[in-house]
N, C-alpha and C positions, 0 to 999 in steps of 0.2 A: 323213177320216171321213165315211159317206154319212149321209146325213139322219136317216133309221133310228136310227142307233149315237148321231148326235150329241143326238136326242131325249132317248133312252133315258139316256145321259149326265147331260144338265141336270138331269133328273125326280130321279137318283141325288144329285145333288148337294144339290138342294135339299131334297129328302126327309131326309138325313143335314145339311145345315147344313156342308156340303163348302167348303174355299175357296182357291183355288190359292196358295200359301205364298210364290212369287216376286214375287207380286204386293201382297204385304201389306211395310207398314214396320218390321214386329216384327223381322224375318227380315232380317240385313243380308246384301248382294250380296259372295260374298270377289273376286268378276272379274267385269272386265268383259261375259265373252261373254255372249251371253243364251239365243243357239239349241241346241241338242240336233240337229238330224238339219242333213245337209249330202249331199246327193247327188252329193259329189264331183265335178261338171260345171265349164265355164269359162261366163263369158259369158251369152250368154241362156236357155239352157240350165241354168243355176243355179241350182238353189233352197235355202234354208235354212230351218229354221223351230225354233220353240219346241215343237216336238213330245209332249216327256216332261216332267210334274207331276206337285207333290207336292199332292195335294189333304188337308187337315187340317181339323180340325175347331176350334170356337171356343176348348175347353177349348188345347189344344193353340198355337192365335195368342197366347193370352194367353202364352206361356209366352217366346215369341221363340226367337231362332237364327239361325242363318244357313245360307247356301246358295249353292251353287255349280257350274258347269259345266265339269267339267273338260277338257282336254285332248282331242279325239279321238283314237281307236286307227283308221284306217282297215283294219287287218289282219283286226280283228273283228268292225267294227260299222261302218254308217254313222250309226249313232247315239253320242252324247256320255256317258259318264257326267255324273247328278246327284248330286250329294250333298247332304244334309241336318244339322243339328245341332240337337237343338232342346236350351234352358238345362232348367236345373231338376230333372233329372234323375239328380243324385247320388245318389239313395238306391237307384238301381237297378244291380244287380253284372252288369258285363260279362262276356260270357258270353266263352271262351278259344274258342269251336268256332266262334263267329260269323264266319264266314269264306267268301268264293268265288273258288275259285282260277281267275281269268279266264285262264288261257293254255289250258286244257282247250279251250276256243272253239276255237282250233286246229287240233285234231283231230275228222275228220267222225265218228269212228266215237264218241269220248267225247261229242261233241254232239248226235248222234243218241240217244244213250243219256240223257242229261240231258232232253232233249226229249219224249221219250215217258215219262220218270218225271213230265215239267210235266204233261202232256196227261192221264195215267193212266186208269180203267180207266171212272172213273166219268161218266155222261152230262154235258154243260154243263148250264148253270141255265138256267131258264126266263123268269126274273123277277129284275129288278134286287134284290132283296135278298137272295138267294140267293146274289152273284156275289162278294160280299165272302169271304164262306166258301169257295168254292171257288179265290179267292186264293191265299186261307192256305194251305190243303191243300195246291196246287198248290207255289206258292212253299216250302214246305216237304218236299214232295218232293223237287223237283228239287234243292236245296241239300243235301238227305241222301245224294243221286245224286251231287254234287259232291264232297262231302265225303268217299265213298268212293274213287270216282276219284283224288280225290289223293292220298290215303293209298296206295293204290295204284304211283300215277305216282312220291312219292318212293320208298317200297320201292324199286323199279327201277331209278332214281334212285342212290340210296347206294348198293344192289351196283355202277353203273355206275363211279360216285365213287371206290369203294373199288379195282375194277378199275384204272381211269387211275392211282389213286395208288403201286397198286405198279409199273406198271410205270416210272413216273415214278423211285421207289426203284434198279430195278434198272437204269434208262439214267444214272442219277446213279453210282451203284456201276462202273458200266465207265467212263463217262466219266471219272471219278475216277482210272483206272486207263491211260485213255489220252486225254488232254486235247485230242489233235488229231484225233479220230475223227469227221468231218463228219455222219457217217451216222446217230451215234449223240447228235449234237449236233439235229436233225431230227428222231429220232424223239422226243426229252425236249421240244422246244419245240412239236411235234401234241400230246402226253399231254398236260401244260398247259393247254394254249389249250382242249381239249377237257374236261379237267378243270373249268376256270375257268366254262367255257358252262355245262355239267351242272349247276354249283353255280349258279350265276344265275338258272339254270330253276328249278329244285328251288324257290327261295324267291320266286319269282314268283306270289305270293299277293296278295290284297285284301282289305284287314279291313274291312266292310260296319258293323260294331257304331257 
């Protein structure tokens, strides 16, 4: 972050009563790891760091939770998922759509599309308190974009699904008919394996809620 940014940051912070959530004891650690970004490197060439916060505010510390870094994806990110839990929060109904289906990432042309719904049409903010709204906005687009996409991707998906499954039907029906037919033992065990993939994909979702 150049000096610039990281100003502009602190001012944000303390203006709002911001305060990084990993670092408080409200908030218990579910793992050990602690960094978010890892540049993939060996040796001295490697760097790690605590990159990605959850900044919260007092109302919010009070409340507790916990937190945690999961696993890296290096396929998608060189960055970690964070997750967050904060208590107290039962009276509020989990929404069924809260959802981002991370395998989209995958694909340059669905990311591409995700990415200019974040960006969208409207100019950046000028001034730190402006920046929180264009978040929202932002972060709410592209999740809308998301959300499309996938619905989408399974459509395509189940016809695929639905395709492998019959022909799986009709290499069972012959095979049935001739138990030693190598050929037709090969094509039942591709339809499978490829049936099995599609459905894997298909529910390779992230519930964010």
């Amino acid at each position: 972050m150049h000096k610039r940014e990281a100003a502009s940051w602190h001012r944000m912070t303390l203006r709002y009563g911001l305060t990084d959530a990993w670092l408080l004891d409200n908030f218990h650690k579910q793992s050990e790891k602690e960094f978010t970004y890892d540049n993939g490197r060996a040796g001295r060439n490697s760097a790690i760091s605590r990159t990605d916060k959850f900044m919260i505010s007092q109302t919010v510390e009070e409340r507790g939770g916990r937190i945690e870094v999961a696993a890296s994806m290096r396929k998608l990110s060189d960055h970690s998922p964070l997750s967050i839990k904060i208590w107290g929060r039962h009276d509020t109904p989990k929404s069924t759509s809260n959802y981002f289906d991370v395998s989209l990432l995958s694909d340059k042309r669905k990311k591409k599309d995700m990415l200019e719904a974040w960006i969208g049409d409207a100019p950046l903010p000028t001034n730190d308190q402006n920046w929180a709204s264009w978040l929202e906005t932002a972060t709410d687009r592209a999740t809308q974009c998301n959300r499309r996409l996938s619905k989408e991707k399974k459509r395509a998906q189940g016809t695929q699904i639905k395709s492998y499954t019959k022909k799986i039907q009709l290499a069972e029906i012959q095979l049935q008919r001739n138990p030693t037919n190598e050929e037709i033992r090969e094509i039942l065990s591709d339809c499978k394996a490829s049936s099995q993939k599609s459905s894997k994909t298909r529910s390779n979702v992230t519930d964010t809620s």
